[in-house]
BALOBA-1460 file (C-alpha; in Angstrom, 3 decimals):
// residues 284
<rec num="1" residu="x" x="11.493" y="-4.531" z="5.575"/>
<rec num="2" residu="x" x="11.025" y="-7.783" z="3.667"/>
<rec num="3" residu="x" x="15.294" y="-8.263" z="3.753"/>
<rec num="4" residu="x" x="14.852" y="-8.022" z="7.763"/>
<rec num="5" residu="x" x="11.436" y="-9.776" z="7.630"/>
<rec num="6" residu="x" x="13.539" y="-12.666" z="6.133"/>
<rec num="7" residu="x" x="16.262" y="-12.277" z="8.459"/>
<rec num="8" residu="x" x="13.857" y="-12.947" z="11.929"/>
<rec num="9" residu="x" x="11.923" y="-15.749" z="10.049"/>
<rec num="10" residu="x" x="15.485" y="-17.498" z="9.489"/>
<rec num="11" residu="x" x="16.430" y="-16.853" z="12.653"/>
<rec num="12" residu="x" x="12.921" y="-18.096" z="14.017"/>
<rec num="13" residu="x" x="13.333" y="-21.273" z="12.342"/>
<rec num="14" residu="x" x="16.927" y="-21.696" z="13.381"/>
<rec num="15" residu="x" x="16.310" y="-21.345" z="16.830"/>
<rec num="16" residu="x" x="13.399" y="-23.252" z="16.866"/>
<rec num="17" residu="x" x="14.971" y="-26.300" z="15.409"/>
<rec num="18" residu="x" x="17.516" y="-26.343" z="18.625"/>
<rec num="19" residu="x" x="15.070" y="-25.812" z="20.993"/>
<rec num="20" residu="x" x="12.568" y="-28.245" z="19.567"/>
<rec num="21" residu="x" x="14.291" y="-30.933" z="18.714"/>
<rec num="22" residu="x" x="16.816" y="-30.897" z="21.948"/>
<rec num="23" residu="x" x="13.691" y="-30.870" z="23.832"/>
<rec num="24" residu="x" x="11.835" y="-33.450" z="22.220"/>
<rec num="25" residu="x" x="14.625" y="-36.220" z="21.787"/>
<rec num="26" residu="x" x="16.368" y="-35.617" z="25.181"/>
<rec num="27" residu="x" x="15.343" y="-38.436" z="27.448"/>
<rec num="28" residu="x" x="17.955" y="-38.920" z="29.772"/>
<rec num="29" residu="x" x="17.163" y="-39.717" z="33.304"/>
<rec num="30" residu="x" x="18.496" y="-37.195" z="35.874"/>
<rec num="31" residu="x" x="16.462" y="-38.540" z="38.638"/>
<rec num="32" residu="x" x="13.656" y="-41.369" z="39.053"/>
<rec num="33" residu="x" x="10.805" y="-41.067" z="40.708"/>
<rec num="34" residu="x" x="11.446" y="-38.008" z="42.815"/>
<rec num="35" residu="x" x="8.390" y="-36.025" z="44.490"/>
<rec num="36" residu="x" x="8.075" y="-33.105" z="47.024"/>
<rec num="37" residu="x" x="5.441" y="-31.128" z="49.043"/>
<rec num="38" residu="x" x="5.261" y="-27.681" z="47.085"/>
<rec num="39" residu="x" x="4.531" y="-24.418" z="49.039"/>
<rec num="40" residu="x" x="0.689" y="-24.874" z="48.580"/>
<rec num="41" residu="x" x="0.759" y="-28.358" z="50.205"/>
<rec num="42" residu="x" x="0.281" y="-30.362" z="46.702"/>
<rec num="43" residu="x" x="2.370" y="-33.446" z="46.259"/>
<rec num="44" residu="x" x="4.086" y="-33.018" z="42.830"/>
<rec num="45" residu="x" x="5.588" y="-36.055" z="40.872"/>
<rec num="46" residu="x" x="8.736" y="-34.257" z="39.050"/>
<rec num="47" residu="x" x="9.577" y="-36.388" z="34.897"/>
<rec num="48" residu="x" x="13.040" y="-36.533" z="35.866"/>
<rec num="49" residu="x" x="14.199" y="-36.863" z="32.662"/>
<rec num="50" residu="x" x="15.475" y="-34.664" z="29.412"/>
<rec num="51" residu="x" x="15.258" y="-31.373" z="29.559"/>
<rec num="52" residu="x" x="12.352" y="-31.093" z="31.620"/>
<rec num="53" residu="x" x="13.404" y="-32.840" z="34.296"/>
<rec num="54" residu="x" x="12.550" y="-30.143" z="36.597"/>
<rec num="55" residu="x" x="8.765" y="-29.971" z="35.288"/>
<rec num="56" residu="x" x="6.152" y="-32.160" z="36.532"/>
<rec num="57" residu="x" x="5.497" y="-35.162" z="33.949"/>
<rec num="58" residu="x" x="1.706" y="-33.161" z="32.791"/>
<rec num="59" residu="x" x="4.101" y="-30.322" z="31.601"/>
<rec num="60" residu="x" x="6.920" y="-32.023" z="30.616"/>
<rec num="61" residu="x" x="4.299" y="-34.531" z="28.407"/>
<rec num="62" residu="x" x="2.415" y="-31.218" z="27.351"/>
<rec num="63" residu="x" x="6.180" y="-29.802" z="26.560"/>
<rec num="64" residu="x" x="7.256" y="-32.669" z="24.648"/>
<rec num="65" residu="x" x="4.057" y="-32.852" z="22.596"/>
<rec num="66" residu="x" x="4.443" y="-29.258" z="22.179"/>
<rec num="67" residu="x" x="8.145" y="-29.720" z="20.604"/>
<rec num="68" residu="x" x="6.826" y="-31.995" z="18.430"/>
<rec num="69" residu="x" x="4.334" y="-30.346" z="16.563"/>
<rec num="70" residu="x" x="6.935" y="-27.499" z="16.126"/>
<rec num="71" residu="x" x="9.292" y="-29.575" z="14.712"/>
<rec num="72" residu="x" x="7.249" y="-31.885" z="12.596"/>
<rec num="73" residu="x" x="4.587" y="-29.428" z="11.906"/>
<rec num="74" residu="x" x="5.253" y="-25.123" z="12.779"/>
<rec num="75" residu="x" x="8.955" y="-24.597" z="10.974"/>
<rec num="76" residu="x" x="7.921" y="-26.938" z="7.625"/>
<rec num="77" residu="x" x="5.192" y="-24.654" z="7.446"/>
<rec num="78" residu="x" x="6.959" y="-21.520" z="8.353"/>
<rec num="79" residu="x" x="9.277" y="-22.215" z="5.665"/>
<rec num="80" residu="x" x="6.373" y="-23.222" z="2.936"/>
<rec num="81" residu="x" x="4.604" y="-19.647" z="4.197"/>
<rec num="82" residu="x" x="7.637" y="-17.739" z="4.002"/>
<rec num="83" residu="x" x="8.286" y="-18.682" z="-0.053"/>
<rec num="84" residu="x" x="5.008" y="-18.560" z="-0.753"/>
<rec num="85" residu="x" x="4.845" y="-14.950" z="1.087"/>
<rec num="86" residu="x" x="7.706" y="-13.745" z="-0.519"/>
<rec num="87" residu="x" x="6.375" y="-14.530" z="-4.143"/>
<rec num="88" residu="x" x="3.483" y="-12.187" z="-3.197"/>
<rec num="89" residu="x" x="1.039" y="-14.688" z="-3.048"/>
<rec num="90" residu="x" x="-1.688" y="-13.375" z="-0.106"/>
<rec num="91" residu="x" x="-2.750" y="-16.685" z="1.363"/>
<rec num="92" residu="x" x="1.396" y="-17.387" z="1.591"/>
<rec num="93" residu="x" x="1.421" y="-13.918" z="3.548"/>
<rec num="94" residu="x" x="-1.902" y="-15.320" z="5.665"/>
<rec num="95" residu="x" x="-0.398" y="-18.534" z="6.748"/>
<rec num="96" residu="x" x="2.852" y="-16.427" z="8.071"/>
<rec num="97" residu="x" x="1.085" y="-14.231" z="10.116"/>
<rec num="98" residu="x" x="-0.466" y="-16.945" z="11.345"/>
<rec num="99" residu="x" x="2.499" y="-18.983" z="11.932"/>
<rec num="100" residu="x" x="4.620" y="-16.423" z="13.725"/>
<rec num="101" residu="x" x="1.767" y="-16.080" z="16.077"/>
<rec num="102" residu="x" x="1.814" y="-19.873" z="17.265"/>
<rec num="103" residu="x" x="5.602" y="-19.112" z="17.629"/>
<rec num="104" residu="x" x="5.008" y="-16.141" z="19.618"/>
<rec num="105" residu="x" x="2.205" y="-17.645" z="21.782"/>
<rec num="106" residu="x" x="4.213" y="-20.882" z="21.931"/>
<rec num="107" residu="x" x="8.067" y="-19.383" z="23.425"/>
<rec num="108" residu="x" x="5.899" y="-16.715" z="25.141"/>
<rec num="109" residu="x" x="4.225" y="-19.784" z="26.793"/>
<rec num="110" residu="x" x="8.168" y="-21.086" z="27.541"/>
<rec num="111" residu="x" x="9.682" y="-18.038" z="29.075"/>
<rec num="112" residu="x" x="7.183" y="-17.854" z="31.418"/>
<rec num="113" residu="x" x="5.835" y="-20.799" z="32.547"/>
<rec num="114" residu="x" x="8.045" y="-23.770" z="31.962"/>
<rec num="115" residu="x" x="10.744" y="-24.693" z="35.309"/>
<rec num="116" residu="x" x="13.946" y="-22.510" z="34.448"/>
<rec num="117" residu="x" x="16.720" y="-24.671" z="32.162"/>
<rec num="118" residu="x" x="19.705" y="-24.224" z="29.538"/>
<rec num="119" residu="x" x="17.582" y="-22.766" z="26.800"/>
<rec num="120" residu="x" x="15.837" y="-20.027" z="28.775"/>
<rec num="121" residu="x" x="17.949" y="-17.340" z="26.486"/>
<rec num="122" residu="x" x="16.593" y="-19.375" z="23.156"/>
<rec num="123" residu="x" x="12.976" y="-19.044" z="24.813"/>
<rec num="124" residu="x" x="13.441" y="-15.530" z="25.234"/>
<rec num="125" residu="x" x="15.406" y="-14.689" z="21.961"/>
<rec num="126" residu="x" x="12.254" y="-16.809" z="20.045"/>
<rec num="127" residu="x" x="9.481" y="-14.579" z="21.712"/>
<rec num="128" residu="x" x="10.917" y="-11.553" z="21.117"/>
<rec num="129" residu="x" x="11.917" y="-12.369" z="17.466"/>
<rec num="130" residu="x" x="8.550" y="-13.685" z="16.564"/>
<rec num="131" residu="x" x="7.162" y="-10.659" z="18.366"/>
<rec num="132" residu="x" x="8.931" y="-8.345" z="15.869"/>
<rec num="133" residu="x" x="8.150" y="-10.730" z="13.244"/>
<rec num="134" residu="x" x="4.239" y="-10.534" z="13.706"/>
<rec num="135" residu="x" x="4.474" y="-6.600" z="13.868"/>
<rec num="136" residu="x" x="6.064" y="-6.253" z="10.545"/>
<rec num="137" residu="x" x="4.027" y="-8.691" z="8.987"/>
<rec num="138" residu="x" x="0.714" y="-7.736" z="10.461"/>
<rec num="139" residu="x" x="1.288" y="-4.484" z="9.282"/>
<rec num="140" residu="x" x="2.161" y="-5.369" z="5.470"/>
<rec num="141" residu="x" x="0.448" y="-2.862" z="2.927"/>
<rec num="142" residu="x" x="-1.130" y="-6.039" z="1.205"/>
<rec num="143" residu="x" x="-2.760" y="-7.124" z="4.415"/>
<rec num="144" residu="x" x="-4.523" y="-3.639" z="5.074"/>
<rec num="145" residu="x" x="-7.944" y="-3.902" z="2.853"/>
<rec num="146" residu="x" x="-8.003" y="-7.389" z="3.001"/>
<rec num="147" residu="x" x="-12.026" y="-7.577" z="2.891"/>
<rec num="148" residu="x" x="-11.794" y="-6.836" z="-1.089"/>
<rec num="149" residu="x" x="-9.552" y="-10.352" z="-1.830"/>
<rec num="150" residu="x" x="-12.938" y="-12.223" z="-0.452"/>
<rec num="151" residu="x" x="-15.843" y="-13.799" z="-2.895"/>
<rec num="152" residu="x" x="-18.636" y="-12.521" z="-2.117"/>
<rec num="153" residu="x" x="-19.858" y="-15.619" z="-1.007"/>
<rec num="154" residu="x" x="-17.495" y="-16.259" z="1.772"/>
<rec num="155" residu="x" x="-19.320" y="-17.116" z="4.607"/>
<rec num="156" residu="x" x="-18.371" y="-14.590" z="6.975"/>
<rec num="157" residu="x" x="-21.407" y="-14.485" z="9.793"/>
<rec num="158" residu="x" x="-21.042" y="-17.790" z="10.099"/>
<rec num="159" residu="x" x="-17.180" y="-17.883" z="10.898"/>
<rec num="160" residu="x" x="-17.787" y="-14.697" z="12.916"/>
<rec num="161" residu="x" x="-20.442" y="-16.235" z="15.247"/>
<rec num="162" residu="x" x="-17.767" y="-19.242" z="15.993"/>
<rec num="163" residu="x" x="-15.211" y="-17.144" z="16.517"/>
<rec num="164" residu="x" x="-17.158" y="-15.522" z="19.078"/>
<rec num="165" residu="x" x="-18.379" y="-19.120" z="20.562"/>
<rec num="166" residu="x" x="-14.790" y="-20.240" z="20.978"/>
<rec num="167" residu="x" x="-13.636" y="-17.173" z="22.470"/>
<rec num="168" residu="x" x="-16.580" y="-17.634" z="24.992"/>
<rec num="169" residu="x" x="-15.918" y="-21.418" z="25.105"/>
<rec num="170" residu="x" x="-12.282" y="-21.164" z="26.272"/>
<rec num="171" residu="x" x="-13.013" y="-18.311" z="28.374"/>
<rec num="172" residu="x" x="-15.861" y="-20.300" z="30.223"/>
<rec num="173" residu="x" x="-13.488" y="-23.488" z="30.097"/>
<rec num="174" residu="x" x="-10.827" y="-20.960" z="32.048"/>
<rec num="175" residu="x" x="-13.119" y="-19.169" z="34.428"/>
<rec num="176" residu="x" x="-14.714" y="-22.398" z="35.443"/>
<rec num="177" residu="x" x="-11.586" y="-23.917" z="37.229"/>
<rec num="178" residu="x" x="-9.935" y="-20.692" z="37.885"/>
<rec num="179" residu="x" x="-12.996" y="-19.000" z="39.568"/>
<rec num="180" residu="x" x="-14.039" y="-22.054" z="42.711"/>
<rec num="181" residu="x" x="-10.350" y="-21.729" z="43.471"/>
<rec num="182" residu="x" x="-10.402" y="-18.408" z="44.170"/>
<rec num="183" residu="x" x="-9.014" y="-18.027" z="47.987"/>
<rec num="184" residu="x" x="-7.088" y="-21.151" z="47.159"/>
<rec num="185" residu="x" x="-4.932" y="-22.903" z="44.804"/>
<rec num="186" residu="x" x="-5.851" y="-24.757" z="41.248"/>
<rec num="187" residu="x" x="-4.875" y="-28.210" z="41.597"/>
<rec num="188" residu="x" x="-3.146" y="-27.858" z="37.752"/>
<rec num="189" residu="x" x="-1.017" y="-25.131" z="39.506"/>
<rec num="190" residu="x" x="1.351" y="-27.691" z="40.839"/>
<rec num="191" residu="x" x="4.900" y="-26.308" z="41.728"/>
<rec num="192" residu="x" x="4.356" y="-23.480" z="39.088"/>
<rec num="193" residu="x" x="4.236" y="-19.777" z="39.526"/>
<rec num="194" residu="x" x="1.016" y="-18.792" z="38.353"/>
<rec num="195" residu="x" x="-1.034" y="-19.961" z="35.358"/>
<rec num="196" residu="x" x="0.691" y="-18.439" z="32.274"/>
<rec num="197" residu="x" x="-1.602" y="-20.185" z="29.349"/>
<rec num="198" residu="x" x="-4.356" y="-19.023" z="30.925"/>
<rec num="199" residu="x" x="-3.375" y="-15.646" z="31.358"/>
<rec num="200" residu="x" x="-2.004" y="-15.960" z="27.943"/>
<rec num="201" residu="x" x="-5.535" y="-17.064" z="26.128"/>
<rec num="202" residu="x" x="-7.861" y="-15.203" z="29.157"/>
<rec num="203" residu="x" x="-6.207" y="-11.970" z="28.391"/>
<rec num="204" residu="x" x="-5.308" y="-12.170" z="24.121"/>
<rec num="205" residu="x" x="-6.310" y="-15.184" z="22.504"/>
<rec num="206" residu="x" x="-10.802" y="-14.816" z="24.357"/>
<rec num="207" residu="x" x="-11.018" y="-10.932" z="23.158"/>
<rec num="208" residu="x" x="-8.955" y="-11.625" z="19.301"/>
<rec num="209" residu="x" x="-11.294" y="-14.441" z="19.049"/>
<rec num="210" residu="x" x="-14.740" y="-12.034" z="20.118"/>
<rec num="211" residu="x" x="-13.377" y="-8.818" z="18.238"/>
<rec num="212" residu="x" x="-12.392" y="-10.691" z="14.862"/>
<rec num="213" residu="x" x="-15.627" y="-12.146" z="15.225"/>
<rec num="214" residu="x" x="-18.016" y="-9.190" z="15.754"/>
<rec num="215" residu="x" x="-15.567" y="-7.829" z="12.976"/>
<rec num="216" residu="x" x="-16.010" y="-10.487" z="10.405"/>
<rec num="217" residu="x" x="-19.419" y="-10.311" z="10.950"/>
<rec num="218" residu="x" x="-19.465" y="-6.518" z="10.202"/>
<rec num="219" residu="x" x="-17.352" y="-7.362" z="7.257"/>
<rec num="220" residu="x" x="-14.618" y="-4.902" z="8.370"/>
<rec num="221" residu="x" x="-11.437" y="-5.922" z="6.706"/>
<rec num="222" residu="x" x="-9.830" y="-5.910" z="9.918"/>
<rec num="223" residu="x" x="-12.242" y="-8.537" z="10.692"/>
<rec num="224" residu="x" x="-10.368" y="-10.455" z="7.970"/>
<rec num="225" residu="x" x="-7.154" y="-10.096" z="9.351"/>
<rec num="226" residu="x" x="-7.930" y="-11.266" z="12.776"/>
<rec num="227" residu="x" x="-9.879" y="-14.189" z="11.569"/>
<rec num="228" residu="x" x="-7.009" y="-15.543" z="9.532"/>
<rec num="229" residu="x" x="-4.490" y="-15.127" z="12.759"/>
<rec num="230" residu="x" x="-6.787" y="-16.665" z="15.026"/>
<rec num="231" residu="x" x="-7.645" y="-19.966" z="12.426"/>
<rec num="232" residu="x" x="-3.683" y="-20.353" z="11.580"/>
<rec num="233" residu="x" x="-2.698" y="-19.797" z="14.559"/>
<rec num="234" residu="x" x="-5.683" y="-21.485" z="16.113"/>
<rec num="235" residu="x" x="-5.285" y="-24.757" z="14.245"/>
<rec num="236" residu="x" x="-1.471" y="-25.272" z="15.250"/>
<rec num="237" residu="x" x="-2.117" y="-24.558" z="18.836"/>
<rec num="238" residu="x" x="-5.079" y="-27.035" z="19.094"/>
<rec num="239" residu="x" x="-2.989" y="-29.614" z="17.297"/>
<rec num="240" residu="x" x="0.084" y="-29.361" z="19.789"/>
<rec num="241" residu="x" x="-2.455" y="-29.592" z="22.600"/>
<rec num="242" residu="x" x="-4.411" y="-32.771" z="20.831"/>
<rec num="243" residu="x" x="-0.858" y="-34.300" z="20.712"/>
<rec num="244" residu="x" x="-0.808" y="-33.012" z="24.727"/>
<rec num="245" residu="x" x="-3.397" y="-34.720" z="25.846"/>
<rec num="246" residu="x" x="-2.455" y="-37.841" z="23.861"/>
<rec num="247" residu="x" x="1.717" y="-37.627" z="25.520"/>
<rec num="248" residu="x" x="-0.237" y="-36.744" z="29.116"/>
<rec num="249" residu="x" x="-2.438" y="-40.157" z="28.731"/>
<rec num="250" residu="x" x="0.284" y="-42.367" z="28.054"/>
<rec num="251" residu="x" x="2.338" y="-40.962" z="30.788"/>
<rec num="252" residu="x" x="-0.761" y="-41.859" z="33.287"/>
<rec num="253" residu="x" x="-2.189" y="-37.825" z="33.426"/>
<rec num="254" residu="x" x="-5.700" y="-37.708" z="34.419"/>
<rec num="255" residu="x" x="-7.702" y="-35.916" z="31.903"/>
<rec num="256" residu="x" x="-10.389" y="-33.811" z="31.643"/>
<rec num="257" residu="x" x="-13.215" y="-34.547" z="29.613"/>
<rec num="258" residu="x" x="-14.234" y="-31.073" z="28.640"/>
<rec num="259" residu="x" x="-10.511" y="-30.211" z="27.700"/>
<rec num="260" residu="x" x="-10.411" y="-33.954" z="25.917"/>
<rec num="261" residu="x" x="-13.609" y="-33.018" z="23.554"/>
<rec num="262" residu="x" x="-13.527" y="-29.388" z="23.405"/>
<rec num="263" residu="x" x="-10.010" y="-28.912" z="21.646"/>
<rec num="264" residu="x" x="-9.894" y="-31.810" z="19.286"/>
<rec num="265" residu="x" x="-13.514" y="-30.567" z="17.696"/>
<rec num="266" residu="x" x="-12.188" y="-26.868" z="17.794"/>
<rec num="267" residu="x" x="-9.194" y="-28.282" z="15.626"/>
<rec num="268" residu="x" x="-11.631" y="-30.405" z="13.290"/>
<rec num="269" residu="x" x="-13.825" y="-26.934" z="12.731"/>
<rec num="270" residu="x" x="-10.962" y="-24.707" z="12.432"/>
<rec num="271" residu="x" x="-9.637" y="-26.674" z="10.262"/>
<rec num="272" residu="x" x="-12.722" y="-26.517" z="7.850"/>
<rec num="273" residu="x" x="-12.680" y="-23.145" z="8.627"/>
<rec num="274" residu="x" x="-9.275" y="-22.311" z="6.990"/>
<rec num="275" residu="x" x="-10.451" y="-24.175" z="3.947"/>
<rec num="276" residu="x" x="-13.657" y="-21.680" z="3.970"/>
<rec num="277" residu="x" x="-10.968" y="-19.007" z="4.623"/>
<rec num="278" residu="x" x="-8.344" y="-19.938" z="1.338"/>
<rec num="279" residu="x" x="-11.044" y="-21.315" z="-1.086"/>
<rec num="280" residu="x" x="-12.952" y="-17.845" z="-1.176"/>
<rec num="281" residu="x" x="-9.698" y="-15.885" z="-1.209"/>
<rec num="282" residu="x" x="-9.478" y="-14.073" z="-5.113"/>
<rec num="283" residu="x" x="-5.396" y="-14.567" z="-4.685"/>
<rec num="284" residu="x" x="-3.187" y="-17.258" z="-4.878"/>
């Protein structure tokens, strides 16, 4: 398992560095300033430019951002986890898992909700790659009674009880502009489908969050386990969308002010979080 573990990581990082960077640097203008009337009536202002030329400019800024933090950020740390996991050391094998799973949630994310283009197949290929990837790795032998690697003084109630106040944060944040709409459209819709993060956080990333919580707090080592996926995995997601919000107000994006002050202080306590989570850790 580890030779094929190695071999989807590779590939992970591979295809990530084509789809990242392509996306990122391309900038060339297809069309300026083109809008339409989409089916519900909104008026949609399309970026025109790159690869996303098709998106509106909030997801082609939120794409963008997204790309960047992947390149600069998601494969120098897949690579560092994936040494570092294959030398046996348990926080290496933490921060893969955790890794994988902002890959996974991130080209999940891209298959599904980003306006069809050339690297539709690389979306694909990465989501079901780091799929397989996170099964084999959440399922390592070293991973399974994770609880006894912890001092005893790790502060697990506490980390446990935030867990379980994000997961009810974000779903609240969700419900809250999902639920008035209800018999008619989300303006943040726009030309799109259907709301894919949403779905994506609403129906994995709220319950992971409660469960590992109520887990942790239990001190089940599956509690463990979850907690370190949903930190990692928590702190590059918040990242790319601090760097989202940051592309979407220089490209003139009205913001909101929950979403602007929620997710850069989730980032700043996950953060502290993961240092709680590696400094009590009895493995290198």
């Amino acid at each position: 398992m580890k030779t094929i573990n190695n071999i989807l990581i590779l590939l992970i990082i591979v295809l990530a560095i084509i789809a990242s960077s392509y996306g990122f640097f391309s900038n060339k203008i297809i069309y300026d300033g083109k809008t339409f009337q989409s089916i519900n009536g909104q008026t949609i202002a399309l970026n025109g430019k790159g690869l996303y030329h098709n998106d509106s400019i909030s997801m082609a800024a939120q794409a963008r951002a997204q790309d960047l933090v992947t390149l600069v950020i998601g494969i120098p740390l897949l690579v560092i986890s994936l040494i570092l996991s294959n030398k046996k050391s348990l926080k290496g094998k933490l921060m893969l898992l955790g890794i994988i799973g902002y890959f996974l949630y991130t080209y999940t994310s891209y298959s599904f909700l980003a306006m069809y283009n050339v690297f539709f197949l690389i979306y694909v290929s990465l989501m079901s790659i780091s799929f397989f990837a996170f099964i084999i790795n959440f399922n390592s032998d070293e991973l399974k009674n994770l609880k006894d690697y912890f001092d005893d003084r790790f502060p697990g109630k506490y980390i446990g009880i935030f867990n379980i106040f994000m997961g009810f944060c974000i779903c609240l944040l969700w419900l809250g502009m999902i639920v008035p709409a209800i018999g008619k459209v989300p303006p943040v819709l726009e030309h799109y489908t259907t709301l894919s993060i949403q779905a994506l956080d609403l129906g994995f990333i709220v319950p992971i969050a409660i469960i590992s919580g109520v887990l942790l707090i239990k001190n089940k080592s599956m509690g463990y386990l979850l907690t370190s996926i949903i930190i990692i995995k928590g702190m590059t997601i918040l990242l790319a969308i601090v760097m989202m919000l940051i592309f979407m107000y220089l490209d003139g994006v009205k913001l909101s002010m929950v979403e602007t002050i929620m997710f850069p202080a989730f980032f700043v306590i996950l953060s502290f979080n993961l240092f709680l989570l590696f400094h009590y850790i009895q493995n290198n």
